[in-house]
C-alpha positions in Angstrom: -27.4 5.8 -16.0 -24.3 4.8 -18.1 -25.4 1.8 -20.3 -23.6 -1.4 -18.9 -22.7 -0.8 -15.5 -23.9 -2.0 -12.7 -24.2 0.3 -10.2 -25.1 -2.4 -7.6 -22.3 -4.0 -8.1 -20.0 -1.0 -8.1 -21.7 -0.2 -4.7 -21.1 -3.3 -3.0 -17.5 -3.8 -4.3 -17.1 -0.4 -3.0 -18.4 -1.4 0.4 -15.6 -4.6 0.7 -12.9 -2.4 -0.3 -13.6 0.8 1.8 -12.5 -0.4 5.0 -9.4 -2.1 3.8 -8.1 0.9 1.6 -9.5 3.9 4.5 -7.6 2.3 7.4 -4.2 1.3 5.1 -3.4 4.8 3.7 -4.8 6.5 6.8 -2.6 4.5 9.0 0.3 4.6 7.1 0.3 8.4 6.4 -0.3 9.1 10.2 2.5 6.9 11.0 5.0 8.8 9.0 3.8 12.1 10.7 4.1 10.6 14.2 7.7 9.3 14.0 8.7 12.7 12.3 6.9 14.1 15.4 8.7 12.5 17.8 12.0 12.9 16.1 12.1 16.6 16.2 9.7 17.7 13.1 6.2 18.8 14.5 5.3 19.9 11.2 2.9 17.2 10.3 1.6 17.6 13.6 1.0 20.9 13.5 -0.6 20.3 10.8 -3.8 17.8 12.0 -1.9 15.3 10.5 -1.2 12.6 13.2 -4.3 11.4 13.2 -6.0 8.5 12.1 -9.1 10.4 11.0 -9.3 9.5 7.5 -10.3 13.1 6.1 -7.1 14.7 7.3 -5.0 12.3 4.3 -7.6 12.1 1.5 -6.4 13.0 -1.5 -9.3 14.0 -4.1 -7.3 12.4 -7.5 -6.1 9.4 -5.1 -8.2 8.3 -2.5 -11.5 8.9 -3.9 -11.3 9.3 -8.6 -8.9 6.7 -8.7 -10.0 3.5 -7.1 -14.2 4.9 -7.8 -12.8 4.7 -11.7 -11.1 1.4 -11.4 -14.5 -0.1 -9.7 -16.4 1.1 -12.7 -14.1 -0.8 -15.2 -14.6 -3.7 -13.5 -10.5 -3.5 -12.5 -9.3 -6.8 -10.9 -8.1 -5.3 -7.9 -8.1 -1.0 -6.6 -5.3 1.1 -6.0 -5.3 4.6 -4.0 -2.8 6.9 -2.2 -3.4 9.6 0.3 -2.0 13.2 0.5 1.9 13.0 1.6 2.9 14.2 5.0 5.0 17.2 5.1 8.2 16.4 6.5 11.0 19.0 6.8 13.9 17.1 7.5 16.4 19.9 8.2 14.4 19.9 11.8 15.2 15.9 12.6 17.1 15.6 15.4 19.4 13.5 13.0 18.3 14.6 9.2 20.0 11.6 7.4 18.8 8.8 10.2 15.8 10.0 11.0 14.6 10.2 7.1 14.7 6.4 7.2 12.8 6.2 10.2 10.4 8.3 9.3 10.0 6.5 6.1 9.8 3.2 7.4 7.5 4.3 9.5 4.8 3.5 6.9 5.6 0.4 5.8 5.8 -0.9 9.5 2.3 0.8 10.0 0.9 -1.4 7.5 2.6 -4.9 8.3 0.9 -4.2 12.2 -2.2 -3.9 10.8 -2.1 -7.1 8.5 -0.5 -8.7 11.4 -3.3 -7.4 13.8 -6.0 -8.4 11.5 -4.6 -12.1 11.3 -4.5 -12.2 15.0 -7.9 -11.6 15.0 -8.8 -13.7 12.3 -7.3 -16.3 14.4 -8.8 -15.8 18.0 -12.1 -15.7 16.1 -11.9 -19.1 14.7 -12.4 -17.3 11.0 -10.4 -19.3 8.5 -8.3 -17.8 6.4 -7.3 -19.7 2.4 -3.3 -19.3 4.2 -2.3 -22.0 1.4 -3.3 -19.5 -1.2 -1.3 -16.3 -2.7 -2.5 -12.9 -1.9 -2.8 -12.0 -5.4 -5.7 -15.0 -5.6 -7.2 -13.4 -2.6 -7.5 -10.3 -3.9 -8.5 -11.2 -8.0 -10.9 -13.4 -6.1 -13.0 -11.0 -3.7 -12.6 -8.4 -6.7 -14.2 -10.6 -9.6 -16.5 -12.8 -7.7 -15.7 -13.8 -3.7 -18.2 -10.5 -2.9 -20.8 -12.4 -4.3 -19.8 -16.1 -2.9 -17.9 -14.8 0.3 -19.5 -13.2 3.3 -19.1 -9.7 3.5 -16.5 -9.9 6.6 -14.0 -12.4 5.1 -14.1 -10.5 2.0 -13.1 -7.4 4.4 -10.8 -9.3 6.4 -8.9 -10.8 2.6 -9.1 -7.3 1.6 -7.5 -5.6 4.9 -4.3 -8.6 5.0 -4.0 -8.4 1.4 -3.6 -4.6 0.4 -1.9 -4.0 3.3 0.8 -6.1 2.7 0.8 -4.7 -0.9 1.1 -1.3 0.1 3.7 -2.3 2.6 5.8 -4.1 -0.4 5.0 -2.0 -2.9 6.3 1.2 -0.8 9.6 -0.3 0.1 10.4 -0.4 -3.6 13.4 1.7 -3.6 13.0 4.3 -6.0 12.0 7.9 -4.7 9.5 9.5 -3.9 8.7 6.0 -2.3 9.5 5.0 1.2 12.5 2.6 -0.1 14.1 5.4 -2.1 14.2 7.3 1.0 15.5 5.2 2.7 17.9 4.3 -0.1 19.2 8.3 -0.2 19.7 8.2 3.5 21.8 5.1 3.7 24.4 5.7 0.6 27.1 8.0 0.6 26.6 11.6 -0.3 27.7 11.3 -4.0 25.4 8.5 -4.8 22.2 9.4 -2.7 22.4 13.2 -4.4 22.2 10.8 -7.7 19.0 8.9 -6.6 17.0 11.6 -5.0 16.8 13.2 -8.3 15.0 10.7 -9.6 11.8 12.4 -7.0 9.9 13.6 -9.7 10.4 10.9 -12.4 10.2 7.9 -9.8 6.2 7.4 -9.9 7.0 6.9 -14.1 10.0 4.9 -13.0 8.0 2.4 -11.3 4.8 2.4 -13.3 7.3 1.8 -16.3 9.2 -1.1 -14.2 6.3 -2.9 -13.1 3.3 -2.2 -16.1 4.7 -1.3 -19.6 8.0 -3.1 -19.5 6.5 -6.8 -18.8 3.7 -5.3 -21.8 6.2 -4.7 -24.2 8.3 -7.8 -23.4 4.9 -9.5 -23.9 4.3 -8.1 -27.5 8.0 -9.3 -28.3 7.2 -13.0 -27.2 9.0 -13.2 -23.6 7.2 -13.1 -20.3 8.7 -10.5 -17.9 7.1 -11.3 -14.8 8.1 -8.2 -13.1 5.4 -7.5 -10.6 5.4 -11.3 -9.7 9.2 -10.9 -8.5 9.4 -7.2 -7.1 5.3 -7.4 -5.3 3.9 -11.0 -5.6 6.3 -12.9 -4.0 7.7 -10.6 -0.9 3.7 -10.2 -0.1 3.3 -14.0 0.0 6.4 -14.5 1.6 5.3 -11.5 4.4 1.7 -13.6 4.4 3.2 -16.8 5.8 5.7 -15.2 8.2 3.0 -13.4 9.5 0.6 -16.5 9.4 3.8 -18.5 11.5 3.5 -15.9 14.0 -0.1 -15.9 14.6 -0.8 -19.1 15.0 -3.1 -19.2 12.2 
């Protein structure tokens, strides 16, 4: 056993997020396949993709290593992605509409299912802490609430909160996210050949736009709240709409 960790707690921080994490990127990678499917593509399809059998999307590195690696460092919240859908856009029955679709597709997935998941919350009776932010909600459950909470509200936190994260986070636009997509399909031809270059770089785009810039503002003395303007606040924002709506 490695000295200092605590396996038990690993394992039952492991069992709040599961659920949460499984259904999101399962969901949301099933959805792209689906509305590729029915827009002329049957790659994904073809492929046992469309499917909301979570084995069909894990990725190895991202839906397993990651977010098992940042339980074990005791990491405030857990991130994980799932293997991309093959999409071959030259067989949309529209290539430069039907990209966007196709790419909303996921976001949309995962609003539904926070949306869902509040419904239920509220035909229930469970109350939810609506007053708070998600990013409480999820530093909470993640440091302490899975020892304080019970096990379902932490799940239920968990399932609004990431969901609405991933939703937020993938409509950034900057490719290979959803948003970039949708970005190259809605600009004109000079200027979306411009951003789709930026596929392969775009992970180190964003990881430099929302981590090591606000850090290296930090270490010059300003605060560069970056992921508080461009995640934070369209998640709480998307929390009380859908709060509104439910009734909750």
């Amino acid at each position: 056993m490695i000295p200092g960790l605590d396996l038990e707690a690993i394992v039952l921080k492991a069992s709040v997020w599961a659920l949460p994490v499984l259904l999101a990127i399962t969901l949301h990678e099933a959805a792209h396949g689906w509305a590729a499917s029915r827009l002329g593509d049957p790659t994904a399809r073809l492929m046992g993709r469309v499917t909301l059998n979570p084995f069909a999307h894990i990725d190895l590195v991202g839906t397993v290593l990651i977010p098992i690696g940042l339980l074990a460092i005791g990491a405030p919240f857990v991130f994980g992605y799932a293997k991309p859908v093959p999409v071959n856009f030259s067989r949309l029955n529209n290539p430069r509409r039907d990209m966007a679709l196709v790419a909303l597709a996921g976001p949309a997935s995962n609003l539904f299912l926070a949306t869902v998941t509040f419904l239920i919350a509220t035909v229930a009776s469970i109350g939810l802490p609506t007053d708070a932010s998600v990013q409480l909600w999820v530093h909470y459950v993640s440091l302490q609430g899975i020892t304080e909470l019970p096990w379902h509200l932490s799940v239920i936190l968990l399932m609004i909160g990431f969901n609405l994260i991933i939703a937020v986070f993938n409509m950034l636009p900057i490719p290979p996210l959803d948003g970039g997509r949708i970005l190259v399909s809605i600009l004109p031809d000079w200027a979306a050949w411009k951003v789709a270059r930026l596929e392969r770089a775009g992970l180190f785009v964003v990881i430099g736009v929302l981590f090591l810039l606000p850090y290296l503002a930090s270490n010059l003395g300003y605060n560069l709240d970056v992921t508080g303007l461009l995640i934070w606040m369209p998640v709480d924002f998307l929390m009380s709409v859908i709060a509104t709506v439910t009734g909750h």
